[in-house]
Structures are given as structure tokens and as C-alpha cells.
N, C-alpha and C positions, 0 to 999 in steps of 0.2 A: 032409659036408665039415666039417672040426674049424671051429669058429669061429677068426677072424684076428685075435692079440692085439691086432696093429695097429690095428685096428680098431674096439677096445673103447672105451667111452668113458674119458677118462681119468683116472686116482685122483687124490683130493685129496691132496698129503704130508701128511704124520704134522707136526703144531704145532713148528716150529720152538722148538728150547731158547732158554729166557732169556738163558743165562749170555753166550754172545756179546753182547746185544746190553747187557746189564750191561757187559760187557767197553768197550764202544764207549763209552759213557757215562763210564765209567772214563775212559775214554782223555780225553774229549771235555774234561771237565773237569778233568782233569793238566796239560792244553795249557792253556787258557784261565786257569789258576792262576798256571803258571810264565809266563805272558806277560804277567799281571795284577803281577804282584811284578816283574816285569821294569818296565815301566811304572814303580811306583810309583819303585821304587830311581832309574830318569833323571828323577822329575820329571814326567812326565806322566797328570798325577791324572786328565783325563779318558777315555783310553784305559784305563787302571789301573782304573777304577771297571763301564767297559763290561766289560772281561774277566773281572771278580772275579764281576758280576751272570749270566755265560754260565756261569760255572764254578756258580754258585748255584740255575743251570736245568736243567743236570743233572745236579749231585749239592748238594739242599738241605739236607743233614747235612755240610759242609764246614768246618768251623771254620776255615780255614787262609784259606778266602773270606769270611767273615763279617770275619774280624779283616782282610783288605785292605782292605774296603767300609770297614771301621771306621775307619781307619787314614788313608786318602781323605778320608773326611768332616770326621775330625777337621783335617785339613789346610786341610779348603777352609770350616771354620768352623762347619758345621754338628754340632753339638753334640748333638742333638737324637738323627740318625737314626745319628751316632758313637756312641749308648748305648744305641741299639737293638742294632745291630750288632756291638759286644763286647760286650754282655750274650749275645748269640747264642751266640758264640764263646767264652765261657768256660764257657757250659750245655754245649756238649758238649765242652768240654773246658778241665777248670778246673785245670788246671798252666800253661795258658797265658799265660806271663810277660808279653810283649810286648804282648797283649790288660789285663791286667791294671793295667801299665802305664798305657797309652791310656786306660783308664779313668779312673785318676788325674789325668791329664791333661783329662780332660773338666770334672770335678768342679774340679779347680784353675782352670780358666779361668771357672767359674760363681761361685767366688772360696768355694765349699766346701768349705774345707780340710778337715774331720772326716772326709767324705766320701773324699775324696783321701789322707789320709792311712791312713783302712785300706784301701784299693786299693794304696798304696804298697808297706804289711806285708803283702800278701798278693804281692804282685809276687816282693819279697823274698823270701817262704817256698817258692816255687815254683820261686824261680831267684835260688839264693841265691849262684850263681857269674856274675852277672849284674850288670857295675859297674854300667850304667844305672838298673839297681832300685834298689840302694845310695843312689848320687846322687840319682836322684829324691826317695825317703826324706825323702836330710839335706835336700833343698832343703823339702820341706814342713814339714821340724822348724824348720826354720831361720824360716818363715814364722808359725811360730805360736809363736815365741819358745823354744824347747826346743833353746838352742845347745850343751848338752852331750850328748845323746841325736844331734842333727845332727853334731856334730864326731864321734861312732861310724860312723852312716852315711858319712860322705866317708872315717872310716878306711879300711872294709871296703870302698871303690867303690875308695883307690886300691890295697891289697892285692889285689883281683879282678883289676885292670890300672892297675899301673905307670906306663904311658907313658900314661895318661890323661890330658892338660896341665889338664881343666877341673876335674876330684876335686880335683885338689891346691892346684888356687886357688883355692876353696872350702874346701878344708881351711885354709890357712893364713889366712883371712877368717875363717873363725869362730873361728882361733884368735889372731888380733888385736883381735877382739871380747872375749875373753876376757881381754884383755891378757899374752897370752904369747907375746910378741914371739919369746922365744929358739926356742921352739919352731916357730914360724912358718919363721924365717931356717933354722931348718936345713931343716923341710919344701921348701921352694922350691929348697935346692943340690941335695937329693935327686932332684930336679926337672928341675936342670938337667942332672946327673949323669944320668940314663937320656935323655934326649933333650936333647943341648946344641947343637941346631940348631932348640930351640923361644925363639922371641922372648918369647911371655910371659909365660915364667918368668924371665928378665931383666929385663923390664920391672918385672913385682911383685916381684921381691927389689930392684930398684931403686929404686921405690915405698917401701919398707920404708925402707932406708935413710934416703931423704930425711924420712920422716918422723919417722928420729930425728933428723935434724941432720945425718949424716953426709953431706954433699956429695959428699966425695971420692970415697965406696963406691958412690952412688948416678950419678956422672958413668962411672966405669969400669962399670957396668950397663949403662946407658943408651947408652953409647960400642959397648959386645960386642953390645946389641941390634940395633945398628944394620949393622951390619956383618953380619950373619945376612943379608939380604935389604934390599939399597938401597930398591927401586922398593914396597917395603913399609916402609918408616923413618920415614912422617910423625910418628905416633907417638910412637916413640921420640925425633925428634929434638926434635920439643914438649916432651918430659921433661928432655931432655939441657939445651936450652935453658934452662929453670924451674931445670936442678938450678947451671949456669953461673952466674946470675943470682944466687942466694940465694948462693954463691961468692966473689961478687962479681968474677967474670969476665965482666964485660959483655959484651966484641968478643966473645969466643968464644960468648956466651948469640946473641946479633944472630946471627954465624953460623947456628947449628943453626937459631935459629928462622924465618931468611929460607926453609932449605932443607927447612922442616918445610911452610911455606905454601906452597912450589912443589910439592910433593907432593901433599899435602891443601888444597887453597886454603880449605875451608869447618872447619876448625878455630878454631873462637872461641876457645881457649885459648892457641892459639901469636900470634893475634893481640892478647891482652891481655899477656902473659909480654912479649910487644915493645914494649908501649905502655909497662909498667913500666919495662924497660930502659932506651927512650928517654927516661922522667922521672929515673930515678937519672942519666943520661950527660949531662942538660940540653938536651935535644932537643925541646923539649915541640910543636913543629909535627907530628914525626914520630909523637911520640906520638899527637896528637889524629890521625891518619891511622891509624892502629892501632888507635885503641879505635873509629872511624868503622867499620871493615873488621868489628872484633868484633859492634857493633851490624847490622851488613847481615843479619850471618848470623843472629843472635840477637837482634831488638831486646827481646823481654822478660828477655833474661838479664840480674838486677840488679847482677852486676859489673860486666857490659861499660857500662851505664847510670852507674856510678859512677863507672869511670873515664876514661869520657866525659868527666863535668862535671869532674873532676879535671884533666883534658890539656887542657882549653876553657879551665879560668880559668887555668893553668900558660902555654898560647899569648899568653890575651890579658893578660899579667902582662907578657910578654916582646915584645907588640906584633906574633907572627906569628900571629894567628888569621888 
């Protein structure tokens, strides 16, 4: 009788191929990346950190994970395992902008600037269409005193992007530092010209203004900023206020600045700008109430301290302390 296949003992299979289970690993770590960068982007560094370490467990040649972990830490302070971690990621992969970056950042917050600053240039070389790099850059030039090499960098951050409101206020700082006002004023219209629904590019051309004197240009500034966004205008209207006052349009200065401290109540400025007002208007009770509100918020601020004692002996000069 033929022997009964059935019945044979049964074969081991032939060693399952790798590549599937490559494939699953693959997989495994795709998910745990795009959900680790998802994390990161809402804000939640600790879920972010746990996904970046699972994507890191099955595929430890990840640079994309490395720079998450990096990115996390740097966030949550840790410095240390932030420069483990994009060093990681730029060893396997050193076009890596955004690692490169973080870097910089690392080294800037250890207050090593040299450090940071060729982390900067190298950001920039790798992703030279990269405002962030740019900016970074001028912001390090700018730290080690090199404000015309800085004012290049915030060129080429707002060339990269246009509507980048922080390039250009930057840009027009280090070129008021320079003392090139004209050039600043116009940088700032250009400003408002590509996004004129940004506040503070109003603000600092309104800034500007006041600082040459010109009141008027600096009130219709501060007037357009405000108007962008009410429930955002504390700001502004503390500006508008200051710019009223120097005017010498008292009421209308008291206006803005009443409606600057009901917005913002912790504004020490809008409450000394008031204390001034009520000493030019001979109010000096109100005042000493105003530079009292400045001190709550600020008692080491030496203005508010000064114009304390100024509203104090103006009160008891006038008998209402």
C-alpha cells in the first residue's frame, strides 16, 4: 500500500523572506513619524516624543525621527539630549535645514553664539530658500554686533517670504540702528502693502514716526492699527494714547489710554502715559492713582517709582494726597 501523504510527518516551510517583514517595519515607523510630527505641530511634546522614540525602534537610521526627538527636547529645555539628537540627524542626513537650525538654537540658548552662528551658515547653505534660516542668521549677526552682514540676512529672510511681518521688523531695527530712517519708513509701507490687515507693521511705522516728532503720522498709525482688530488694540491704543499726549491732545490722549487699560489692565505704560496726562491737565490725585496702578504691576520699574514721587508731592502740593 503506497504510503498516505497525509500522513507523513509534516515539512518545515522554506524561511520566510525578509522583505515583508522590512516592509512592516517600514510601515510601522511611517505611522509612528507622521503621528510624532503631528503631535509636535498641536503642541503636545509628550505624545510627540513617545511616537518619534517608537518610529526610532523600528527604523534607527531615521533622521526625520531623530530631528522630532530633537525638536521636543529642545522645546521642553533639555539641551543636552536636543544635541544628541540633531547631531544624529544631521550625521545621516546633513542638508538637513530644520535640524541644522535647532542646532543653532541650542548653542544660542547656551549664550554660544560662534557656535550658533556657523550652525546658522550652514542652515542657510542647505536651504537657502528657507526665510527661517535667513532670519535666524541675521538674528545671530545682530547679537554679536555684525549689523550690516544682519541687515543682509533679514534682506534675503524677507525676499524668501514677503509676508513675513517678523523679517521686516527686523529689517527696519537694524536699519534704524544704522540710522537710516528713510529706508526703514519705506521698508515698513512695503510691509504694510503685502499684508495691510497686519497690526504691527502699523504699529512700528507708527513707532517711527513718533520718534521723529511727527505726531500727526504717528496718531493716524496708531488710529489704522487699531481698527485692524478692537479686542487686540490694547497696544495700540497705549501708543495712540503717548502719541495724543506729546500732541497735546490731552482728552483724546485719557480716552485711548482709559480704553487701552480696559483691554490690557497689566500695561504699566498706558498707566504712566495717564499719570503724565493727569499732571499736564492738573489732576495730580488722579495722577498719583495712575503711577499707584504702574507700581502694582511693576514696583521695580524706575519710571513708574519716579513718577510716583512726582504725583505724591504734585497731590500733597495741592492738598489731595
Amino acid at each position: 500500500m503506497a504510503d498516505d501523504p497525509s500522513r507523513d510527518e509534516p515539512v518545515s516551510p522554506p524561511p520566510a523572506s525578509s522583505v515583508p517583514r522590512l516592509r512592516e517595519l517600514g510601515q510601522s515607523a511611517s505611522a509612528h513619524l507622521i503621528l510624532a510630527k503631528q503631535h509636535l505641530q498641536n503642541g503636545r511634546l509628550g505624545p510627540a516624543l513617545s511616537d518619534a522614540h517608537k518610529a526610532l525602534a523600528a527604523h534607527p537610521e531615521s533622521a526625520q525621527a531623530h530631528l522630532v526627538c530633537g525638536l521636543v527636547e529642545l522645546r521642553l529645555a533639555d539641551l543636552d539630549a536636543a544635541e544628541v539628537s540633531l547631531s544624529a540627524a544631521v550625521e545621516l542626513e546633513d542638508d538637513l535645514c530644520p535640524a541644522w537650525l535647532a542646532l543653532g538654537h541650542v548653542e544660542q540658548e547656551r549664550g554660544a553664539l560662534e557656535p550658533a552662528l556657523a550652525h546658522a551658515r550652514r542652515a542657510v547653505a542647505v536651504g537657502p530658500e528657507k526665510a527661517q534660516a535667513h532670519l535666524f542668521l541675521g538674528d545671530v549677526l545682530r547679537a554679536t554686533g555684525n549689523l550690516e552682514e544682519a541687515l543682509d540676512a533679514y534682506r534675503a529672510a524677507v525676499e524668501s517670504n514677503p509676508l513675513t511681518p517678523t523679517a521686516q521688523y527686523k529689517l527696519c531695527s537694524v536699519l534704524l540702528a544704522l540710522g537710516r530712517t528713510d529706508e526703514a519708513e519705506e521698508q515698513l509701507i512695503t510691509a504694510q502693502r503685502h499684508n495691510p490687515l497686519d497690526m504691527e507693521s502699523r504699529l512700528a511705522l507708527g513707532d517711527l514716526f513718533l520718534a521723529r516728532g511727527d505726531q500727526e503720522r504717528a496718531v493716524a498709525e496708531y488710529r489704522g492699527a487699531c481698527a485692524i482688530d478692537v479686542s487686540r488694540s490694547g497696544p495700540a491704543q497705549a501708543r495712540l494714547g503717548e502719541a495724543y499726549r506729546r500732541a497735546g491732545q490731552l482728552k483724546e490722549a485719557l480716552i485711548s489710554l482709559r480704553i487701552a487699560v480696559r483691554i490690557d489692565p497689566m500695561q504699566v505704560h498706558s498707566f504712566l502715559s495717564m499719570a503724565r496726562v493727569h499732571l499736564e491737565l492738573g489732576h495730580p490725585r488722579q495722577a498719583l492713582e495712575a503711577a499707584r496702578a504702574a507700581l502694582r504691576i511693576d514696583e521695580a520699574f524706575p519710571e513708574a517709582r519716579d513718577l510716583f514721587l512726582r504725583a505724591q508731592a504734585a497731590a500733597q502740593a495741592a492738598g489731595e494726597e
